[in-house]
N, CA, C and O atoms as CSV, one atom per row, in Angstrom:
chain,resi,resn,atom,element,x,y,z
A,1,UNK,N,N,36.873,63.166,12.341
A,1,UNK,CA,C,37.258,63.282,10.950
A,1,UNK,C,C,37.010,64.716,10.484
A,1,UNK,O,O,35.969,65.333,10.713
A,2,UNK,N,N,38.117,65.215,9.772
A,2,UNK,CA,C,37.969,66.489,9.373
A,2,UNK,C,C,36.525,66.966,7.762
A,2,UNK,O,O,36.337,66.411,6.679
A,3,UNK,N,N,36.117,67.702,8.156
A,3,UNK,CA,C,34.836,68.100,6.608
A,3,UNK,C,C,36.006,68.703,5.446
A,3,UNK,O,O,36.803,69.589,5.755
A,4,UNK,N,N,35.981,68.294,4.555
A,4,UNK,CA,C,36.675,68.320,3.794
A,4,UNK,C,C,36.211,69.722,3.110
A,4,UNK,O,O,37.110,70.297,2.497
A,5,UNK,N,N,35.336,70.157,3.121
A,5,UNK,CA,C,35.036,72.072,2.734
A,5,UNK,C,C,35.849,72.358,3.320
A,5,UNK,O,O,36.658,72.923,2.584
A,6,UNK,N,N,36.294,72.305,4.620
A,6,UNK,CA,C,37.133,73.182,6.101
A,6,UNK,C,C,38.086,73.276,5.157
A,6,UNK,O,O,38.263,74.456,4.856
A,7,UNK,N,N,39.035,72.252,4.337
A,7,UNK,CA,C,39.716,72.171,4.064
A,7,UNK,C,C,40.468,72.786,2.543
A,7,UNK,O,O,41.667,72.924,2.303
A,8,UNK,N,N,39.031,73.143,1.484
A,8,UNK,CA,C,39.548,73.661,0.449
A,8,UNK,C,C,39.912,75.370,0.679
A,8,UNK,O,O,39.565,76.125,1.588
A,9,UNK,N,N,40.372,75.504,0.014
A,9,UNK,CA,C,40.302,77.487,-0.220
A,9,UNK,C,C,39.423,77.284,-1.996
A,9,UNK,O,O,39.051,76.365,-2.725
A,10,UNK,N,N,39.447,78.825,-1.993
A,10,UNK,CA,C,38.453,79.042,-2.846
A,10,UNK,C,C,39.129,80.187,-3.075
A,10,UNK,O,O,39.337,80.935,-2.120
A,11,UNK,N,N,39.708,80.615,-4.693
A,11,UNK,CA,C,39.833,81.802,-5.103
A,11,UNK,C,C,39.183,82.163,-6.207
A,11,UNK,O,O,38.893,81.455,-7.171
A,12,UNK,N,N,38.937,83.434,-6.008
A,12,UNK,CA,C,38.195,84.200,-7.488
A,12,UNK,C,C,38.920,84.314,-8.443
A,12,UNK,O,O,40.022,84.780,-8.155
A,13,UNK,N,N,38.733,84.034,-9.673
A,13,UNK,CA,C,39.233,83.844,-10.870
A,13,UNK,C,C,39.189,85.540,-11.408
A,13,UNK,O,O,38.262,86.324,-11.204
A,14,UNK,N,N,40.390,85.806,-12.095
A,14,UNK,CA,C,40.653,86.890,-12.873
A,14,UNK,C,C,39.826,86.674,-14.130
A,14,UNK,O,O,40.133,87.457,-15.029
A,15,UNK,N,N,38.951,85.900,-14.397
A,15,UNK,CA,C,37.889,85.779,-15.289
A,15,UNK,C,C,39.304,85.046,-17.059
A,15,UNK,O,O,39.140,84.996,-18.278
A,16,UNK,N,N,40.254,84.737,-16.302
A,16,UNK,CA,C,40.948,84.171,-17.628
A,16,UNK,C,C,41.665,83.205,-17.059
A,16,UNK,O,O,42.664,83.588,-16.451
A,17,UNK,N,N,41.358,81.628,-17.089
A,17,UNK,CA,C,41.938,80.503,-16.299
A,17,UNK,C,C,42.926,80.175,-16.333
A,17,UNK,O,O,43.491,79.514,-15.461
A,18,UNK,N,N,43.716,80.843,-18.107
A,18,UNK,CA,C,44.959,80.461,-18.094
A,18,UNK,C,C,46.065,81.311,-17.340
A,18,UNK,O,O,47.204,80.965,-17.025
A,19,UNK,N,N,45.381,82.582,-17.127
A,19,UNK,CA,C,46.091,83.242,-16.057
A,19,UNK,C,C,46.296,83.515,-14.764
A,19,UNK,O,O,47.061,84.192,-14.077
A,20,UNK,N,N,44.915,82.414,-14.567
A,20,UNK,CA,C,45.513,82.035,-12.963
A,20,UNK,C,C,46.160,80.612,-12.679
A,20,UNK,O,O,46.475,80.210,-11.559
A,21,UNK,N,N,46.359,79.662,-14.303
A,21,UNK,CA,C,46.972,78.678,-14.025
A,21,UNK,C,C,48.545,79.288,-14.268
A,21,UNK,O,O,49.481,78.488,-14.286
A,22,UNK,N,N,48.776,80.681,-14.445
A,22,UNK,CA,C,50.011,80.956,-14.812
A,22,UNK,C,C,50.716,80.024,-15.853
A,22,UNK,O,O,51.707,79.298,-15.769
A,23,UNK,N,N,49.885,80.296,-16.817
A,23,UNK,CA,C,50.001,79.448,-18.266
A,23,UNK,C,C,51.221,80.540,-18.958
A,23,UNK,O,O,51.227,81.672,-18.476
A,24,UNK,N,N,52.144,80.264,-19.955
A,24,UNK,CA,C,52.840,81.086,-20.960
A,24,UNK,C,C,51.598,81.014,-21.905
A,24,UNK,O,O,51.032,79.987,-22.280
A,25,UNK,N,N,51.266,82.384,-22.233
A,25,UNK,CA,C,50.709,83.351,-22.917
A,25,UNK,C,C,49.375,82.958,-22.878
A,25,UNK,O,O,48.780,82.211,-23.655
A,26,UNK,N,N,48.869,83.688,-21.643
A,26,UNK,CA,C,47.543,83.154,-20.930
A,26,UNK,C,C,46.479,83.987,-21.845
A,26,UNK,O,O,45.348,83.528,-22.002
A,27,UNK,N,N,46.875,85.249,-22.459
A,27,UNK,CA,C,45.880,85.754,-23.364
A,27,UNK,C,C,45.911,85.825,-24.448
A,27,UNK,O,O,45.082,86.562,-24.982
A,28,UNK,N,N,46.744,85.197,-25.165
A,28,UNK,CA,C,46.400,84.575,-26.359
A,28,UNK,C,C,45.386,83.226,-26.392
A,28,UNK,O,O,44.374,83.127,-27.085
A,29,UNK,N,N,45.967,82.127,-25.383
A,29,UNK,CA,C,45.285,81.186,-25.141
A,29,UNK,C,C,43.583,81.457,-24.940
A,29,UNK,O,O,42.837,80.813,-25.678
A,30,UNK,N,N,43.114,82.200,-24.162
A,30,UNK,CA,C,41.890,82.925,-23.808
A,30,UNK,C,C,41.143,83.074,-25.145
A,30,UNK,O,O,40.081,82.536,-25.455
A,31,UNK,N,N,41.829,83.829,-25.806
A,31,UNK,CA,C,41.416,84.795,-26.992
A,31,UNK,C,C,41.188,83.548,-28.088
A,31,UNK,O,O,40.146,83.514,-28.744
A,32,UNK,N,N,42.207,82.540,-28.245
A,32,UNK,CA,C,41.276,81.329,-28.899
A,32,UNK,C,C,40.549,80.534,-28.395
A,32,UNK,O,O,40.184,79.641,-29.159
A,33,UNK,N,N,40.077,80.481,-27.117
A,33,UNK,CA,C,39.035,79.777,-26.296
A,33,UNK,C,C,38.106,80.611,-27.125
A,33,UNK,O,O,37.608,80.198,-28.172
A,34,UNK,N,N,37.930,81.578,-26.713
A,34,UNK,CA,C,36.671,82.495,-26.883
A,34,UNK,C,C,36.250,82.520,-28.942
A,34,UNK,O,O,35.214,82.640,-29.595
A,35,UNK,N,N,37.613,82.346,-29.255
A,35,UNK,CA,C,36.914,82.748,-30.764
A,35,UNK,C,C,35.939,80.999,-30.998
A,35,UNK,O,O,34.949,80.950,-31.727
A,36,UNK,N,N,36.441,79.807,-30.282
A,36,UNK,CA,C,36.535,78.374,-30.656
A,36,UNK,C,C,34.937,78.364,-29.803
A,36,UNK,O,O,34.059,77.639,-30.271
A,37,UNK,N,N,34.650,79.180,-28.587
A,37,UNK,CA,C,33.334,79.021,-28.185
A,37,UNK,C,C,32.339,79.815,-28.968
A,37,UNK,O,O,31.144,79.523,-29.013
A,38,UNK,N,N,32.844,80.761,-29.541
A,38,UNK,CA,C,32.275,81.099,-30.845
A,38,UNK,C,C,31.832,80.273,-32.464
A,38,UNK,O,O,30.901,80.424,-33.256
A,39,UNK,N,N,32.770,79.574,-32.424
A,39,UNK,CA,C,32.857,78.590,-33.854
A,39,UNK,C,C,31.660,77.414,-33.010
A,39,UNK,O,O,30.679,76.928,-33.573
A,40,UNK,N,N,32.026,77.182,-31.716
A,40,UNK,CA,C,30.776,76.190,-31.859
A,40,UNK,C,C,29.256,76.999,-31.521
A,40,UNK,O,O,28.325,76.198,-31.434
A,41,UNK,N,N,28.917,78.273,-31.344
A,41,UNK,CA,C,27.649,78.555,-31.830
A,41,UNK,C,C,27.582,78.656,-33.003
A,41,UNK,O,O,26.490,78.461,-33.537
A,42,UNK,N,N,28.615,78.960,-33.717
A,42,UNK,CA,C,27.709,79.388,-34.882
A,42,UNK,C,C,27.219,78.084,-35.414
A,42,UNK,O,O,26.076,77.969,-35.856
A,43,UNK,N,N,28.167,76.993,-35.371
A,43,UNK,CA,C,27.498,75.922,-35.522
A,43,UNK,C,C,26.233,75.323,-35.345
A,43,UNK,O,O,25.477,74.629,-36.024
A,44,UNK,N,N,26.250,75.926,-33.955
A,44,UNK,CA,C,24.688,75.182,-33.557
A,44,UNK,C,C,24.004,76.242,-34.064
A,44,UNK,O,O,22.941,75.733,-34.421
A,45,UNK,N,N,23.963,77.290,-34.291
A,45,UNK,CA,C,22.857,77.968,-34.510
A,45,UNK,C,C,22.541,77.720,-35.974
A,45,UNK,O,O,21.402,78.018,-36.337
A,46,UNK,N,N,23.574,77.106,-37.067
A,46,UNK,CA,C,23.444,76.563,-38.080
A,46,UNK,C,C,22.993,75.148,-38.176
A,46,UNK,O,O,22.854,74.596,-39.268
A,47,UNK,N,N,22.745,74.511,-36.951
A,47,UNK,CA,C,22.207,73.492,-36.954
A,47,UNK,C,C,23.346,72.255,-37.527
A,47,UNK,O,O,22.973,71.114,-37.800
A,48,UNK,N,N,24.446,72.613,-37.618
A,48,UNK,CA,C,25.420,71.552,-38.773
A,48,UNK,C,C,25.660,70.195,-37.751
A,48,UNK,O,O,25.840,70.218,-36.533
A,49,UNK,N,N,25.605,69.109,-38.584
A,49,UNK,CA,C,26.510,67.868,-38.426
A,49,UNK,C,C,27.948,68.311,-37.625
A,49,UNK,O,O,28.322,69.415,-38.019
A,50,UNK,N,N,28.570,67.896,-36.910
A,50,UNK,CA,C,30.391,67.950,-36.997
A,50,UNK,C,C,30.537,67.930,-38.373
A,50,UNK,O,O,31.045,68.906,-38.924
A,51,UNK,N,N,29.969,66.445,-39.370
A,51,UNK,CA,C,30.568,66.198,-40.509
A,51,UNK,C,C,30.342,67.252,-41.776
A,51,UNK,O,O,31.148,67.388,-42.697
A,52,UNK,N,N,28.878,68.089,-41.616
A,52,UNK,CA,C,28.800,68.931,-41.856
A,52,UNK,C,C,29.646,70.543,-42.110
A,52,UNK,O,O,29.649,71.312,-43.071
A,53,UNK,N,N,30.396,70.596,-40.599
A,53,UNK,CA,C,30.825,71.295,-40.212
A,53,UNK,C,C,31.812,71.362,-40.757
A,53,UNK,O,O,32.301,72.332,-41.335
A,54,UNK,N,N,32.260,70.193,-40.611
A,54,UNK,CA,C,33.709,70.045,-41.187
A,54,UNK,C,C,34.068,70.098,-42.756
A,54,UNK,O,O,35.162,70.497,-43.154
A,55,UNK,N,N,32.899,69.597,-43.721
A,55,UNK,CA,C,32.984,69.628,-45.003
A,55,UNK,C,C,32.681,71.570,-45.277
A,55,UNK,O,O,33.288,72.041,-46.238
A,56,UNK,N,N,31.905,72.426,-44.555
A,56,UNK,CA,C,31.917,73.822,-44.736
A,56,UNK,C,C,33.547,74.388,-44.197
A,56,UNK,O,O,34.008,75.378,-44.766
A,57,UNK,N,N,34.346,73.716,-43.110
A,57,UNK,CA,C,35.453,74.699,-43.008
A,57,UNK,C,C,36.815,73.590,-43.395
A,57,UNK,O,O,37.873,73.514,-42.772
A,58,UNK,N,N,36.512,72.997,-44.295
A,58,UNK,CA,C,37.531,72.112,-45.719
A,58,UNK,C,C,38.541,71.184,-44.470
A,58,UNK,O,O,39.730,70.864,-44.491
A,59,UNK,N,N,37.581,70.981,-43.564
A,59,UNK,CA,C,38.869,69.944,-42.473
A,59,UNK,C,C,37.831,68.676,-42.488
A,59,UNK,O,O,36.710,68.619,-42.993
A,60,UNK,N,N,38.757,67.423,-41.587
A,60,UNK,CA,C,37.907,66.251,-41.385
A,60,UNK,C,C,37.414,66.153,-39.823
A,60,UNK,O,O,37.850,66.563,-38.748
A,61,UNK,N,N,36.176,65.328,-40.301
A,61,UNK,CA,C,35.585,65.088,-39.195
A,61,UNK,C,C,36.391,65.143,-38.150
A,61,UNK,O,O,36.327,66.236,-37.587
A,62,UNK,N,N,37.375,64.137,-37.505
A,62,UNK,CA,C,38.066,63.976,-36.048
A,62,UNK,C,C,38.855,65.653,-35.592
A,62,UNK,O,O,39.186,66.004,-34.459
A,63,UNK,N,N,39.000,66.530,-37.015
A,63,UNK,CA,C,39.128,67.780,-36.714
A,63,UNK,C,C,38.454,68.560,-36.264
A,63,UNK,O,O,38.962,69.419,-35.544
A,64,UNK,N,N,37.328,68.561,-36.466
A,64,UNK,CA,C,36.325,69.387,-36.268
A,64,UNK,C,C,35.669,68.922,-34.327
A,64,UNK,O,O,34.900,69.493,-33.553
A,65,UNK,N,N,36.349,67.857,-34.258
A,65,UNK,CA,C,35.767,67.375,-33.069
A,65,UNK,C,C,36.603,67.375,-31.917
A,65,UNK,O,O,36.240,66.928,-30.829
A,66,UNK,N,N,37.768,67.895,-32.157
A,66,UNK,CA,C,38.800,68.034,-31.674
A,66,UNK,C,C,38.727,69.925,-31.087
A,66,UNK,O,O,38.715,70.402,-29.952
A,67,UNK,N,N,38.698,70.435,-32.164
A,67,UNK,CA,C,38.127,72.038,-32.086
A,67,UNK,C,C,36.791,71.745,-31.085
A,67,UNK,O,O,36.837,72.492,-30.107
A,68,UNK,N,N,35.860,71.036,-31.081
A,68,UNK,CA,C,34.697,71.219,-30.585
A,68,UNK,C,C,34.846,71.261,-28.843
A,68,UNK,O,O,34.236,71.934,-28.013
A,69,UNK,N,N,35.994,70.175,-28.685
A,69,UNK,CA,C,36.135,69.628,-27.335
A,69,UNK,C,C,37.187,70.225,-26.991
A,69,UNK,O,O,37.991,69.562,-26.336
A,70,UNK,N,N,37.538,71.720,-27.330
A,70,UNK,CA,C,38.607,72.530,-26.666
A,70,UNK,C,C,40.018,72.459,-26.713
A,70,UNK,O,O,40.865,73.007,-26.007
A,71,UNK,N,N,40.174,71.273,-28.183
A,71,UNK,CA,C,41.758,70.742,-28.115
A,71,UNK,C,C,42.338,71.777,-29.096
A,71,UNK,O,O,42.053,71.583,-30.277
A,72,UNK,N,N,43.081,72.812,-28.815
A,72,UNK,CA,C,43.127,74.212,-29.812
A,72,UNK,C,C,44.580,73.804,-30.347
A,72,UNK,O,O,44.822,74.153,-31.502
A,73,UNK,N,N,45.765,72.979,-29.526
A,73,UNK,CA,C,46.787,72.818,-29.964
A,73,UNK,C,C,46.890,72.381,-31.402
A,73,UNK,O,O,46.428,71.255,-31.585
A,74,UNK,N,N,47.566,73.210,-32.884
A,74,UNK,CA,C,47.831,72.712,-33.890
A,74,UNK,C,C,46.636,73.595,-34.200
A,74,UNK,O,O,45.780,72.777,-34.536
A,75,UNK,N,N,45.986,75.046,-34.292
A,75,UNK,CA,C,45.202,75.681,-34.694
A,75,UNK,C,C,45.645,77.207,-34.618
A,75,UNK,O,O,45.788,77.615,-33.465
A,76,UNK,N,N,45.799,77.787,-35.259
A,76,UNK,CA,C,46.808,79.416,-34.813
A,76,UNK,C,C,44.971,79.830,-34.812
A,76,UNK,O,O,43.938,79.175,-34.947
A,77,UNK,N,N,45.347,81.420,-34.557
A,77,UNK,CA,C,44.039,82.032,-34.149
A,77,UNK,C,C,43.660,82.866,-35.788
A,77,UNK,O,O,42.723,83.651,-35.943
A,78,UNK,N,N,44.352,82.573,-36.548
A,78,UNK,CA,C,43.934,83.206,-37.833
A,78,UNK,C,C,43.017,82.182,-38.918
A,78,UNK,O,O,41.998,82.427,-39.565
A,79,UNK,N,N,43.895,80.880,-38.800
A,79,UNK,CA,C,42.599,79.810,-38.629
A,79,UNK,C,C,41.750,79.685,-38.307
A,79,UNK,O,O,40.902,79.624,-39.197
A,80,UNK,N,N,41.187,79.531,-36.736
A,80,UNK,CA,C,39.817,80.018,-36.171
A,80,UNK,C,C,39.350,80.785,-36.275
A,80,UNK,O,O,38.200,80.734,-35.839
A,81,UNK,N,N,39.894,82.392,-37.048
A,81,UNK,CA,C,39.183,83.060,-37.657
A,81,UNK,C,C,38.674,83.281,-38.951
A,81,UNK,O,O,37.707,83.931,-39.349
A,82,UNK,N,N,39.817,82.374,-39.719
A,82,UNK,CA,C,38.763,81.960,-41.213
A,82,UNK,C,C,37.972,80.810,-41.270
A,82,UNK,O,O,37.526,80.388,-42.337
A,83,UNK,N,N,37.661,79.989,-39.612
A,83,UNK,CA,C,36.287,78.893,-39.451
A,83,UNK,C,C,35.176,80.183,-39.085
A,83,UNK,O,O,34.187,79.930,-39.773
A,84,UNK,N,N,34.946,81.307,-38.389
A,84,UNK,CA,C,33.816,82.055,-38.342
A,84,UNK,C,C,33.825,82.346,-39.394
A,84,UNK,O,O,33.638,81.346,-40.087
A,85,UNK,N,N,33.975,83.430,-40.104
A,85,UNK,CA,C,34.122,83.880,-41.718
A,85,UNK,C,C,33.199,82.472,-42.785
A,85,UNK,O,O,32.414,82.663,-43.714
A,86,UNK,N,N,33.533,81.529,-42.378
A,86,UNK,CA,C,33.186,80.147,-43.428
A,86,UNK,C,C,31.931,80.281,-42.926
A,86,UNK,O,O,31.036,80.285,-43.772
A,87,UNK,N,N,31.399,80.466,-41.024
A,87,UNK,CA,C,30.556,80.166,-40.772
A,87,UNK,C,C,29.275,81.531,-40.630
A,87,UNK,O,O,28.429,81.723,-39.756
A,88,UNK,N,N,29.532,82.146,-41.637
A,88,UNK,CA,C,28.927,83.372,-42.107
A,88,UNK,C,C,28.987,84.625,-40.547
A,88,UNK,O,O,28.206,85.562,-40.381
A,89,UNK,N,N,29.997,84.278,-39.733
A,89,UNK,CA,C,29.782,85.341,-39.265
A,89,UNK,C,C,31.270,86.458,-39.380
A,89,UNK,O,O,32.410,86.200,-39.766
A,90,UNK,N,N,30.722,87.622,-38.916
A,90,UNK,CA,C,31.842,88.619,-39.524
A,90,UNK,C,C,32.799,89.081,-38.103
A,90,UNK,O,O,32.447,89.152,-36.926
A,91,UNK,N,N,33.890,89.305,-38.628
A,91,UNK,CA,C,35.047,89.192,-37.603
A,91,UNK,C,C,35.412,90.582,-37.737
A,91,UNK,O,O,35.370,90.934,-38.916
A,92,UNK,N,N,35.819,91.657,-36.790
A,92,UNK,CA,C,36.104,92.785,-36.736
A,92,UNK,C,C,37.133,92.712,-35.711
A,92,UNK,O,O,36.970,92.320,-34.555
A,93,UNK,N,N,38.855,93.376,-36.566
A,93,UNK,CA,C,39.868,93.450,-35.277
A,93,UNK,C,C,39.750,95.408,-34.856
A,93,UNK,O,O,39.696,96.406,-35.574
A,94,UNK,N,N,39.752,95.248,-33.727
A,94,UNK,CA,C,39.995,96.865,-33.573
A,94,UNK,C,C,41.868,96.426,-32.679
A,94,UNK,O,O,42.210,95.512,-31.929
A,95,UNK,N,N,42.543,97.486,-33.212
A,95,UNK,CA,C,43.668,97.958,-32.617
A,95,UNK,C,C,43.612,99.420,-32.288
A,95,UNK,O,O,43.441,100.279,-33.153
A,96,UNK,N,N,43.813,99.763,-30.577
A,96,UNK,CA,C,44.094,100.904,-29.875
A,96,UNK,C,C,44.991,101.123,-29.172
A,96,UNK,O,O,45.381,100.200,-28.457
A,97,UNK,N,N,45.571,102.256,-29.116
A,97,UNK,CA,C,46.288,102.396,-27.321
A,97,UNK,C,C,46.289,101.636,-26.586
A,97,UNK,O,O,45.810,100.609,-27.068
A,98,UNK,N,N,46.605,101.508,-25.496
A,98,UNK,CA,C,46.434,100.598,-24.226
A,98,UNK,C,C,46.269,101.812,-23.485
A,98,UNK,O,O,47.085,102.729,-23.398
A,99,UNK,N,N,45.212,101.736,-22.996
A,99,UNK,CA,C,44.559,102.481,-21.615
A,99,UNK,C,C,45.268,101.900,-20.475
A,99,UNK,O,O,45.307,102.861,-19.707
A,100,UNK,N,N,45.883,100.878,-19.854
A,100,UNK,CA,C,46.707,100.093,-18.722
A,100,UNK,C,C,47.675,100.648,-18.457
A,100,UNK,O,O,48.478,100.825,-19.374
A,101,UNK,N,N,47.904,101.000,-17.504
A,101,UNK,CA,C,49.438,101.234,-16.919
A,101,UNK,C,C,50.362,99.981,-16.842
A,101,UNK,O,O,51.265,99.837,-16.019
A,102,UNK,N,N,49.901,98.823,-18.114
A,102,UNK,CA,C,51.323,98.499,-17.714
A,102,UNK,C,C,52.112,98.355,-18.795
A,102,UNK,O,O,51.891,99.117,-19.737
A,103,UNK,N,N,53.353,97.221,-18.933
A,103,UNK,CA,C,54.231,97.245,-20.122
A,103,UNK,C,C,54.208,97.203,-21.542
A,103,UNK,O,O,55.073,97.452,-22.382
A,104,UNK,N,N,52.199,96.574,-21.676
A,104,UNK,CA,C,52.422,96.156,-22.928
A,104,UNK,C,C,50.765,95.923,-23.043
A,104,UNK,O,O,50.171,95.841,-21.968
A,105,UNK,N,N,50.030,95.818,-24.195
A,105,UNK,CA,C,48.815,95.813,-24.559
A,105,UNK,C,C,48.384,94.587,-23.822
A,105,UNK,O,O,48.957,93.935,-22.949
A,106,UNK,N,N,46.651,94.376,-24.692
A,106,UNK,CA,C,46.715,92.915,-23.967
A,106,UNK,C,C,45.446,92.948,-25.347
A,106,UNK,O,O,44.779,93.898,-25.758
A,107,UNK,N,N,45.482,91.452,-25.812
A,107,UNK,CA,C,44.429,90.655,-26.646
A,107,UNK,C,C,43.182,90.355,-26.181
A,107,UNK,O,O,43.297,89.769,-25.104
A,108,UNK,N,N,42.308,90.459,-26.428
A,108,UNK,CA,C,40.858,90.072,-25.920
A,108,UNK,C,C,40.017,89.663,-27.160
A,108,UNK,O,O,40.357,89.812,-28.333
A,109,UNK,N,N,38.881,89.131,-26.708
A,109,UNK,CA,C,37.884,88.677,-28.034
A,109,UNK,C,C,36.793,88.768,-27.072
A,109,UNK,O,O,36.614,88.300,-25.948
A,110,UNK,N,N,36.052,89.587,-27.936
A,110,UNK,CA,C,34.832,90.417,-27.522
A,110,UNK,C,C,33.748,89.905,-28.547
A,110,UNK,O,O,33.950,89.939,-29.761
A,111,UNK,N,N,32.491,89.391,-27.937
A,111,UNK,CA,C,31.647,88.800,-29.100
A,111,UNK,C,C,29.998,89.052,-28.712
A,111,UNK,O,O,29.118,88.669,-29.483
């Protein structure tokens, strides 16, 4: 019988999953992961309820729990950025050049 390790491969991740699932618009997607793993510290570090949570950023509970568990569909990223803002922390966009040689900028969220 074959060991089934023999059998997987293993690749290193470009550190953005939706772009190695070759997702359409793998860094935007990223960029609201990251702001949404943000919204849930600040949470915890505020100690809030979900229901809590949800009565500070004017949505309902099954919303807030939905955001919690990574379901971002039906949330633009300007939204998730007026849930940090609610959740007293401060949001800074920088726009630059693109240092990359290639066609076109790229989005990131840096925290």
């Amino acid at each position: 019988m074959k060991d089934v390790c023999e059998t997987i491969t293993i690749e290193e991740s470009s550190g953005n999953v939706f772009a190695d699932l070759a997702c359409k618009d793998a860094e935007q997607k990223q960029a609201k992961a990251n702001i949404a793993i943000n919204i849930r510290r600040a949470i915890n570090d505020h100690k809030l309820t979900q229901t809590e949570a949800a009565k500070r950023l004017n949505i309902d509970q099954p919303t807030i729990s939905r955001l919690l568990k990574g379901q971002l569909k039906g949330f633009s990223t300007d939204r998730l950025l007026k849930f940090l803002t609610a959740l007293d922390q401060d949001v800074t966009i920088t726009i630059r050049p693109s240092t990359r040689e290639h066609d076109h900028g790229r989005i990131s969220v840096v925290a």
